[in-house]
TIFIMI-441101 format. One line per 3 residues: their letters; for each residue y, z, x of N, C-alpha, C, O. Coordinates in steps of 0.05 Angstrom, whole numbers. Layout:
REM TIFIMI-441101
a = Y Z X Y Z X Y Z X Y Z X ~ ...
This chain:
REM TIFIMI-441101
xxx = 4863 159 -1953 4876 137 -1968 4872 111 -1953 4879 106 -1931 ~ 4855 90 -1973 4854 63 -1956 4885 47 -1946 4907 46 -1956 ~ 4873 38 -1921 4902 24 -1924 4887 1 -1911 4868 2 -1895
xxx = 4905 -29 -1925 4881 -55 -1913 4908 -67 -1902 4931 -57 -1903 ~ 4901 -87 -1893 4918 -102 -1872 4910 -143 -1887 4888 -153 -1886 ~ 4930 -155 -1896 4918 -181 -1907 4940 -192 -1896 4963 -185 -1901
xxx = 4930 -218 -1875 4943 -244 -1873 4940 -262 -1890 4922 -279 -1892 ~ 4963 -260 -1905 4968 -284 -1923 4972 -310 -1912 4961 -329 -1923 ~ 4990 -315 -1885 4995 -340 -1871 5016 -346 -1884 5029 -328 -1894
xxx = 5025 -377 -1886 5050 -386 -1894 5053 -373 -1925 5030 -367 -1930 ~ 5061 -368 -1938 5075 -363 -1964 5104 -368 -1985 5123 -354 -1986 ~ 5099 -390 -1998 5117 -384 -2021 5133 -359 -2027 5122 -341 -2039
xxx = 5160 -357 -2018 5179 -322 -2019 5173 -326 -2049 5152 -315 -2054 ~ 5181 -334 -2065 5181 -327 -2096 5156 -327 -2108 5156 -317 -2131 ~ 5128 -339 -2095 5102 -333 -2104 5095 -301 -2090 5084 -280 -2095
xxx = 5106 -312 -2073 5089 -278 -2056 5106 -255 -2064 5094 -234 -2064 ~ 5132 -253 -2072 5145 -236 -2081 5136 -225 -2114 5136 -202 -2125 ~ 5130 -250 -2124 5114 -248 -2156 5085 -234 -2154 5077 -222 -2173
xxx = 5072 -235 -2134 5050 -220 -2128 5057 -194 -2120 5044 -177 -2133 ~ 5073 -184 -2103 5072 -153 -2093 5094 -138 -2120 5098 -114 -2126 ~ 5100 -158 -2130 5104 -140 -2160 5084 -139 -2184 5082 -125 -2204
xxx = 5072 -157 -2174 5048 -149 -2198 5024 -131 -2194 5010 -118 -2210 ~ 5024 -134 -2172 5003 -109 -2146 5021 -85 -2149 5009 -64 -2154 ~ 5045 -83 -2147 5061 -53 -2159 5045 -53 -2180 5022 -47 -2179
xxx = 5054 -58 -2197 5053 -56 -2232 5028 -42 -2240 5025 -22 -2254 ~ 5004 -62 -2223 4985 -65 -2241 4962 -38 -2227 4941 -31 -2237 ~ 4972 -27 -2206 4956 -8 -2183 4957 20 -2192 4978 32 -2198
xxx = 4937 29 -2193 4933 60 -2201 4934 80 -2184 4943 77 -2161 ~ 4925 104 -2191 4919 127 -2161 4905 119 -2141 4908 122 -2116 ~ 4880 104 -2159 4860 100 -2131 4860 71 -2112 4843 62 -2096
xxx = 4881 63 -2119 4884 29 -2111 4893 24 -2079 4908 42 -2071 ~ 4889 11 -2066 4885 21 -2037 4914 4 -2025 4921 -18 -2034 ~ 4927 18 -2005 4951 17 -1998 4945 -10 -1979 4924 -12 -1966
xxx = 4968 -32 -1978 4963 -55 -1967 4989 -60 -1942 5010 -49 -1948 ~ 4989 -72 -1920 5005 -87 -1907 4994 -116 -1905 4972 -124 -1898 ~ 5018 -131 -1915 5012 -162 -1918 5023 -177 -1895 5039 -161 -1885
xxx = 5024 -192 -1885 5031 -204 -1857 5030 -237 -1865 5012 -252 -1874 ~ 5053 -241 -1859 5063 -277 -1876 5076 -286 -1865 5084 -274 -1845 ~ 5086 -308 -1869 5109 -331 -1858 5114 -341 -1873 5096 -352 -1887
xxx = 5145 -344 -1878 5158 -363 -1905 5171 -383 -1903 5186 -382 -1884 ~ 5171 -404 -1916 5181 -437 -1904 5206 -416 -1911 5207 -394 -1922 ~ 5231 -438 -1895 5266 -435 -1892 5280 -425 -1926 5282 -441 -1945
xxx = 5286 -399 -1927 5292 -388 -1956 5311 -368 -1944 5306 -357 -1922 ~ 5338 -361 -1960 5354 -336 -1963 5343 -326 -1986 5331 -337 -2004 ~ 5351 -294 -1978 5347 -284 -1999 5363 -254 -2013 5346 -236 -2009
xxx = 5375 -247 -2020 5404 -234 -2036 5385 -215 -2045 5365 -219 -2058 ~ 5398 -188 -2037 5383 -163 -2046 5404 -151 -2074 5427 -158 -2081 ~ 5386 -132 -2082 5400 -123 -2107 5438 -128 -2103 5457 -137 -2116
xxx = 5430 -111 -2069 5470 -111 -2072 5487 -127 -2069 5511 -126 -2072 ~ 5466 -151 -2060 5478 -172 -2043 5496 -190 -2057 5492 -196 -2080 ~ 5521 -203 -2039 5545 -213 -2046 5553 -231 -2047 5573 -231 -2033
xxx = 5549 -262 -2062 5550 -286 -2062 5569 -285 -2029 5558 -291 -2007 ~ 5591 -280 -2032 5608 -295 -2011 5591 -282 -1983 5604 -290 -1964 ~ 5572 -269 -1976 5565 -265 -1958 5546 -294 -1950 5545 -298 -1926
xxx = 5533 -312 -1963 5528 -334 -1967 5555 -350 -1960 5575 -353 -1974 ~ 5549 -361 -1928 5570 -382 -1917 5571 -411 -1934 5586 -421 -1950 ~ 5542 -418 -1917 5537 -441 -1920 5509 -452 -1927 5501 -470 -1913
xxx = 5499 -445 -1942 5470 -444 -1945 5456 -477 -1945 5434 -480 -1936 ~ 5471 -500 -1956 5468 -520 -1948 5443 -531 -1970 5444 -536 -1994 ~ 5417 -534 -1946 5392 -552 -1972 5367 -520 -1965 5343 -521 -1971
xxx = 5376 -502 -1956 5358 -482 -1956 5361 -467 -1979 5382 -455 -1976 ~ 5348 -460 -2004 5342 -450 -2023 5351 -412 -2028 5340 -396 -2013 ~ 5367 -404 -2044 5374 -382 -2046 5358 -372 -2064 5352 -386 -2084
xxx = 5350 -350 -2061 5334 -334 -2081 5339 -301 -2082 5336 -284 -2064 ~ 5346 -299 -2104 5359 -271 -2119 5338 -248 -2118 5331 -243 -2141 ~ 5329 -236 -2105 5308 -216 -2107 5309 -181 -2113 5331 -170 -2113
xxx = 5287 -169 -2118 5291 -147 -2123 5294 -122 -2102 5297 -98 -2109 ~ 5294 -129 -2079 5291 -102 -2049 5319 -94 -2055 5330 -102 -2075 ~ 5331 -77 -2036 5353 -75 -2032 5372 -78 -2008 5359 -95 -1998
xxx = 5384 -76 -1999 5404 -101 -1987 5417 -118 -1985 5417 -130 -2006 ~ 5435 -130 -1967 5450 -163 -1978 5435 -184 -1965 5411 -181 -1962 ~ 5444 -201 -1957 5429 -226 -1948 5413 -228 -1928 5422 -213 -1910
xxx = 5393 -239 -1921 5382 -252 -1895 5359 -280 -1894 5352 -298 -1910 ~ 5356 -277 -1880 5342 -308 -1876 5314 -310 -1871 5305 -298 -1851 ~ 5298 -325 -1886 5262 -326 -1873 5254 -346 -1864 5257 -366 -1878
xxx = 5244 -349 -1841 5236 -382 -1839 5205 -374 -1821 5193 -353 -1815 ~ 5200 -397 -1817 5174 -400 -1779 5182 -393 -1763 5203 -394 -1752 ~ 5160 -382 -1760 5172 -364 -1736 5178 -343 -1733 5184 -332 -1712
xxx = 5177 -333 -1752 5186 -293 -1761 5168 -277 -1769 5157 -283 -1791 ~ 5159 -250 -1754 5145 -242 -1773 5146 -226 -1795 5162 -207 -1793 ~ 5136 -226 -1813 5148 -212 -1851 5117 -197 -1853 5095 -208 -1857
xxx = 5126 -167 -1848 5102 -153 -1864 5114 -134 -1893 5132 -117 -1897 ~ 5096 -145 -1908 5108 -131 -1930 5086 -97 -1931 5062 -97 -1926 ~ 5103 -69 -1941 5096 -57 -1937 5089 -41 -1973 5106 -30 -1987
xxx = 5060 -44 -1981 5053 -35 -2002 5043 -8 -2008 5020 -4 -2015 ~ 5059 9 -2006 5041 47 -2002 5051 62 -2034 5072 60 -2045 ~ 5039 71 -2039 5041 93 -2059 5053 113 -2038 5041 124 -2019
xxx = 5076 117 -2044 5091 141 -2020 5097 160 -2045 5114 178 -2043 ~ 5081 154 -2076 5087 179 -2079 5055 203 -2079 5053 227 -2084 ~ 5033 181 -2070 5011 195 -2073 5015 205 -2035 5005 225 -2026
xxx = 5029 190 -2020 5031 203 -1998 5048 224 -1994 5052 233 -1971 ~ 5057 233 -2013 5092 251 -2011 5111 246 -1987 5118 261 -1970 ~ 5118 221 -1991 5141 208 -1976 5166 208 -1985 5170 213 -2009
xxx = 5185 204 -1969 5209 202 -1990 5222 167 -1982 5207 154 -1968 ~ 5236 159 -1988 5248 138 -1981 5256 125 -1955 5253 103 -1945 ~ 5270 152 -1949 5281 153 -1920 5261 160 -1905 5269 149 -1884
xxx = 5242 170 -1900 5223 175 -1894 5211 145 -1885 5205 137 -1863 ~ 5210 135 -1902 5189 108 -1898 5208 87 -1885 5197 67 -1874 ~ 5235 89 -1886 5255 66 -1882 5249 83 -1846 5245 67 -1828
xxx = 5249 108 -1841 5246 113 -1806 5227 101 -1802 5229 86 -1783 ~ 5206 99 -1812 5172 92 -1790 5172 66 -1788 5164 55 -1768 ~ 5182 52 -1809 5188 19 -1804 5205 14 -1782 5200 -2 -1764
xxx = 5227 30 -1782 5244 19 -1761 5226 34 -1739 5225 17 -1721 ~ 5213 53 -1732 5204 68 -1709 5188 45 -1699 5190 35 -1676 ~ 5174 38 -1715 5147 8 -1709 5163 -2 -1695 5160 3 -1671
xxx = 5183 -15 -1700 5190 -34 -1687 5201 -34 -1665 5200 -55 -1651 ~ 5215 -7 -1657 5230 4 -1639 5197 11 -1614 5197 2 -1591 ~ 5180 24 -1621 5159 24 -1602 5151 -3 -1599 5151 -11 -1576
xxx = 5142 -25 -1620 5139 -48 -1608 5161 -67 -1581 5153 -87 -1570 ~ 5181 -59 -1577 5195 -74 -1565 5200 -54 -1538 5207 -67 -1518 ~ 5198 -28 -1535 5199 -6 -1513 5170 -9 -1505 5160 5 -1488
xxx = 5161 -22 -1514 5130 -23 -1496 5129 -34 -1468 5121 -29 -1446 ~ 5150 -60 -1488 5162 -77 -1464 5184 -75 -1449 5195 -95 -1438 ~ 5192 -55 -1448 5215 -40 -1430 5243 -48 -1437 5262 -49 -1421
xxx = 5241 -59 -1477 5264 -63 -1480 5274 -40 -1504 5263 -32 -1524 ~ 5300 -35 -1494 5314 -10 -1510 5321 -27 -1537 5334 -47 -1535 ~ 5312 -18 -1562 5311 -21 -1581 5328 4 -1608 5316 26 -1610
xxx = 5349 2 -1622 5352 25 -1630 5351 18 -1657 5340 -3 -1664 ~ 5361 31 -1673 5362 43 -1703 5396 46 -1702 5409 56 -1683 ~ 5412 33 -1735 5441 41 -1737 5444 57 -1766 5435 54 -1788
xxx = 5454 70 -1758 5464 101 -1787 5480 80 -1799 5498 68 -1787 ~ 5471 76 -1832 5477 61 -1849 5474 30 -1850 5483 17 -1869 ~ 5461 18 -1830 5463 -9 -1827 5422 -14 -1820 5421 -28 -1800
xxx = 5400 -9 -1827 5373 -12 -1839 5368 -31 -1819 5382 -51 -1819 ~ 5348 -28 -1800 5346 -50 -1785 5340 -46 -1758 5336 -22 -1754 ~ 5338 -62 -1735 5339 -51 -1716 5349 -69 -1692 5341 -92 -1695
xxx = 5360 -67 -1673 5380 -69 -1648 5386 -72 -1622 5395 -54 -1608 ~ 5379 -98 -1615 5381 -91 -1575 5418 -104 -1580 5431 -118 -1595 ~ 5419 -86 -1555 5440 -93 -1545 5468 -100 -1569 5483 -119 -1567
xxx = 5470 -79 -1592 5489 -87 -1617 5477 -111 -1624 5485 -113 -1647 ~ 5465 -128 -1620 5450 -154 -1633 5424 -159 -1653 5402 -160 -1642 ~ 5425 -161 -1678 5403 -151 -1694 5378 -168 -1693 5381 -192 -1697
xxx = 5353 -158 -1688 5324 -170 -1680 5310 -169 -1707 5302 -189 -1718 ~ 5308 -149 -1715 5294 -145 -1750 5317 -133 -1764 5338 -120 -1758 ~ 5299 -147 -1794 5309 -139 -1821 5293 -113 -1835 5270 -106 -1827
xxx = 5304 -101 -1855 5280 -85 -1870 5307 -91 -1894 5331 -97 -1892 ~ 5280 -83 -1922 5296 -86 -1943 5265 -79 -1953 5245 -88 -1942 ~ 5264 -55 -1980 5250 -42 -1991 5251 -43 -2026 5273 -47 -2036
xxx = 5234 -40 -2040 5244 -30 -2068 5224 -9 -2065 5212 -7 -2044 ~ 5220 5 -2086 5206 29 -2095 5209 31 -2126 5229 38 -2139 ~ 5184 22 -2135 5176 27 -2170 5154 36 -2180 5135 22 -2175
xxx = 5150 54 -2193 5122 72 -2207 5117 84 -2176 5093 81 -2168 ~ 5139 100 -2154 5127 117 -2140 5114 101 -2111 5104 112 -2092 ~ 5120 65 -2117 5110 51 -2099 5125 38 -2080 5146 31 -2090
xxx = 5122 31 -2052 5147 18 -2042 5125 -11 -2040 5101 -10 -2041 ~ 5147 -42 -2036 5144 -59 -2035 5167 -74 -2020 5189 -63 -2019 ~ 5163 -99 -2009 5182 -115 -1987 5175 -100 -1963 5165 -78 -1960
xxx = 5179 -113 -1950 5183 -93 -1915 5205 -98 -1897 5228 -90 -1901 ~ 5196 -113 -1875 5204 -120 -1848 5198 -149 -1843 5179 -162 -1851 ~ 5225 -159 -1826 5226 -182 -1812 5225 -180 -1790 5228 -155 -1788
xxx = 5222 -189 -1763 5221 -187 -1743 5222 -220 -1733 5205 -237 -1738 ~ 5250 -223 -1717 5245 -249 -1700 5238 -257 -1680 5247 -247 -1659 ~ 5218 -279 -1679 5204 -272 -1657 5210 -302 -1643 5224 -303 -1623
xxx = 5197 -329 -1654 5207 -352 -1645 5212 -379 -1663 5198 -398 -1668 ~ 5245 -370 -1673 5254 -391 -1697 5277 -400 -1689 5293 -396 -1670 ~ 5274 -420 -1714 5309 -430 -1710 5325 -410 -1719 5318 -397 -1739
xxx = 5349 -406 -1707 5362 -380 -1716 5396 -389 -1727 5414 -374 -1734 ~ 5394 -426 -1725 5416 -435 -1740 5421 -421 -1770 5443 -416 -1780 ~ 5403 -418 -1780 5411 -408 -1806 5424 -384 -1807 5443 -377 -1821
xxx = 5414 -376 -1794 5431 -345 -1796 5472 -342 -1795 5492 -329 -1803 ~ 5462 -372 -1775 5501 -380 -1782 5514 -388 -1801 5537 -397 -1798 ~ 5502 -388 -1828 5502 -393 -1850 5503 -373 -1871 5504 -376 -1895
xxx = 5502 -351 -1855 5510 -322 -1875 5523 -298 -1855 5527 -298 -1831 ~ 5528 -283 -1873 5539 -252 -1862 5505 -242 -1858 5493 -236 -1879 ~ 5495 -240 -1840 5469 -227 -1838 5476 -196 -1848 5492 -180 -1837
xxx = 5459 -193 -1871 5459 -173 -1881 5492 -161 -1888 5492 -137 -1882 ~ 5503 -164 -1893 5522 -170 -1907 5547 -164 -1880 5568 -158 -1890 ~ 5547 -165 -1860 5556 -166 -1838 5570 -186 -1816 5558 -195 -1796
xxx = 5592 -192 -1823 5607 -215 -1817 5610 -218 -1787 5628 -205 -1776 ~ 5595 -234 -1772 5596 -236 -1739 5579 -224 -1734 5585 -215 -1712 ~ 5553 -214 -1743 5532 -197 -1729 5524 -217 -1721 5531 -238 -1733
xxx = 5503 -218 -1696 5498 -238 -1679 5471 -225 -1686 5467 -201 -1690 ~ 5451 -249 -1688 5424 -251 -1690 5411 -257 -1667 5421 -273 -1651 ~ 5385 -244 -1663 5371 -253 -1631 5343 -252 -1637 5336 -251 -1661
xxx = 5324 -252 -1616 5295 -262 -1629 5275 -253 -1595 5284 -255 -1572 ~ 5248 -243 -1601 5239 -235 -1584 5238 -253 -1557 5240 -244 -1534 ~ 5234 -284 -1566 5236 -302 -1542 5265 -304 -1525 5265 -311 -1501
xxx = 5288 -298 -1539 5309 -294 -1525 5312 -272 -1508 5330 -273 -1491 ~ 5292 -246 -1509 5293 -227 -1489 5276 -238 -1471 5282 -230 -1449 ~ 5252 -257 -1468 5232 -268 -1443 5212 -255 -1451 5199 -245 -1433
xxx = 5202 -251 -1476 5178 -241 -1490 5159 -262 -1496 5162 -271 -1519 ~ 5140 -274 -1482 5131 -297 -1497 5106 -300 -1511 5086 -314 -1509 ~ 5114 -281 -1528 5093 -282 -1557 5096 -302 -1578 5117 -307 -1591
xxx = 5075 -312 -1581 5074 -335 -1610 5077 -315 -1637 5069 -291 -1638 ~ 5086 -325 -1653 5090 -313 -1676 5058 -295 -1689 5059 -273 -1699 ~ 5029 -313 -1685 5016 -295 -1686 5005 -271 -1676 4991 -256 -1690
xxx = 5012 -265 -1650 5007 -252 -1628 5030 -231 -1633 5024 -209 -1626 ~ 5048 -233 -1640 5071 -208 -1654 5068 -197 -1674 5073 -173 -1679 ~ 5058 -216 -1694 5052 -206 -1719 5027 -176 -1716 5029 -153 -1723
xxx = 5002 -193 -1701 4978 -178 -1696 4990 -154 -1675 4974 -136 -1677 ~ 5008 -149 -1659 5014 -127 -1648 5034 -110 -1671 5031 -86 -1675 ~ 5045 -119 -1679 5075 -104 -1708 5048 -91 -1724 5047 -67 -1729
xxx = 5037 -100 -1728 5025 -90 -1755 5003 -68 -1750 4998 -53 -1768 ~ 4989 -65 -1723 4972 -41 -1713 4994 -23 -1702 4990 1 -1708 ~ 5019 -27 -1685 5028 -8 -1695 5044 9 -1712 5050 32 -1708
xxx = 5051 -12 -1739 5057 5 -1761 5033 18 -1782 5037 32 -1802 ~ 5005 9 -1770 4987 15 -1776 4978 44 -1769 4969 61 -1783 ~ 4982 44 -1748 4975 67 -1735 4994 92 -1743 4985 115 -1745
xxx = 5028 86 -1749 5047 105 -1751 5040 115 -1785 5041 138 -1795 ~ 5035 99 -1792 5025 103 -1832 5004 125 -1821 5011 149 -1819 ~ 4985 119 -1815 4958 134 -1811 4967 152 -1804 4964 171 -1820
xxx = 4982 157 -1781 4988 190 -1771 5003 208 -1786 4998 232 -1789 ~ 5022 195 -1797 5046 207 -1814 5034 229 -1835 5017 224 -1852 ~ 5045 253 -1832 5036 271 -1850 5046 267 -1869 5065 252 -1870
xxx = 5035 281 -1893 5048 282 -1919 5079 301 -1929 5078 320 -1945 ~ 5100 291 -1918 5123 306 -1913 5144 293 -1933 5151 270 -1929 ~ 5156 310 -1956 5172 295 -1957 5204 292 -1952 5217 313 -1952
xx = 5215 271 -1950 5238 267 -1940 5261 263 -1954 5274 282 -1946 ~ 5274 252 -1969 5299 259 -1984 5318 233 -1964 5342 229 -1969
């Protein structure tokens, strides 16, 4: 099964979100599985479940109502956003299944660097120190998943004081440069994405529930 890798670069969230739904839609059996790798000017964005009042203060930064699932979080420069395009049903994946290897990516990207990184039962995402570093937020339609992962690496992280991150009132947001990581946002992106590259590739065809 192909799987390609496209840097889009900066991106429009509501152009580029209008594309990985139309790349759902329009993709057949043999259509080759994509990871997209982007950066989005300063946008919130409210998942299916998500809760107006989780929205503090959003201010002159643009809210946008989208289709993943989850409640709120924040995109700006400086972050890296790979969106993850697989037919997980031509892979026999299950949901949960695909919500572990995203967070696993990210959890080996940051233990590389000898930082403990974990995973929380019911809360999607992942964690130094109770402090949240990435987002994930997924949809799945015609058998396909779409949206992915955030990862902060070196932004302004004022915005985030402007919501319940992820619908979570006082979660404290942090970013790879705050651990003494000093990767530029392209240089994270290009390491995040070979190894969620690599964990796709290995992953047998199992499915998960």
């Amino acid at each position: 099964m192909a799987l390609d890798i496209i840097d889009k670069g900066l991106c429009d969230y509501q152009s580029c979100w209008q594309e990985m739904h139309d790349y759902t839609d329009q993709r057949d059996a043999g259509s080759a599985d994509q990871l997209w790798l982007v950066q989005h000017p300063p946008v919130f964005t409210l998942g299916l479940a998500g809760k107006p009042e989780h929205l503090l203060n959003p201010g002159d930064i643009p809210v946008v109502k989208t289709d993943r699932g989850g409640q709120v979080t924040y995109h700006g420069p400086g972050q890296v956003v790979i969106y993850v395009l697989l037919d997980i049903r031509r892979r026999a994946w299950g949901i949960r299944s695909l919500v572990r290897l995203i967070e696993q990516a990210i959890i080996d990207l940051l233990q590389a660097e000898d930082i403990e990184a974990v995973r929380r039962d019911g809360a999607p995402g992942v964690y130094v120190d109770e402090r949240k570093i990435a987002a994930l937020g997924l949809r799945i339609r015609r058998g396909c998943s779409y949206h992915g992962l955030s990862l902060n690496v070196d932004m302004d992280l004022e915005p985030f004081e402007r919501i319940n991150p992820c619908g979570y009132p006082g979660l404290e947001v942090i970013q790879t440069k705050g651990l003494g990581l000093d990767w530029s946002v392209e240089q994270a992106m290009q390491q995040m994405s070979r190894i969620l590259y690599e964990l796709i590739e290995a992953k047998p065809g199992i499915e998960t529930k």
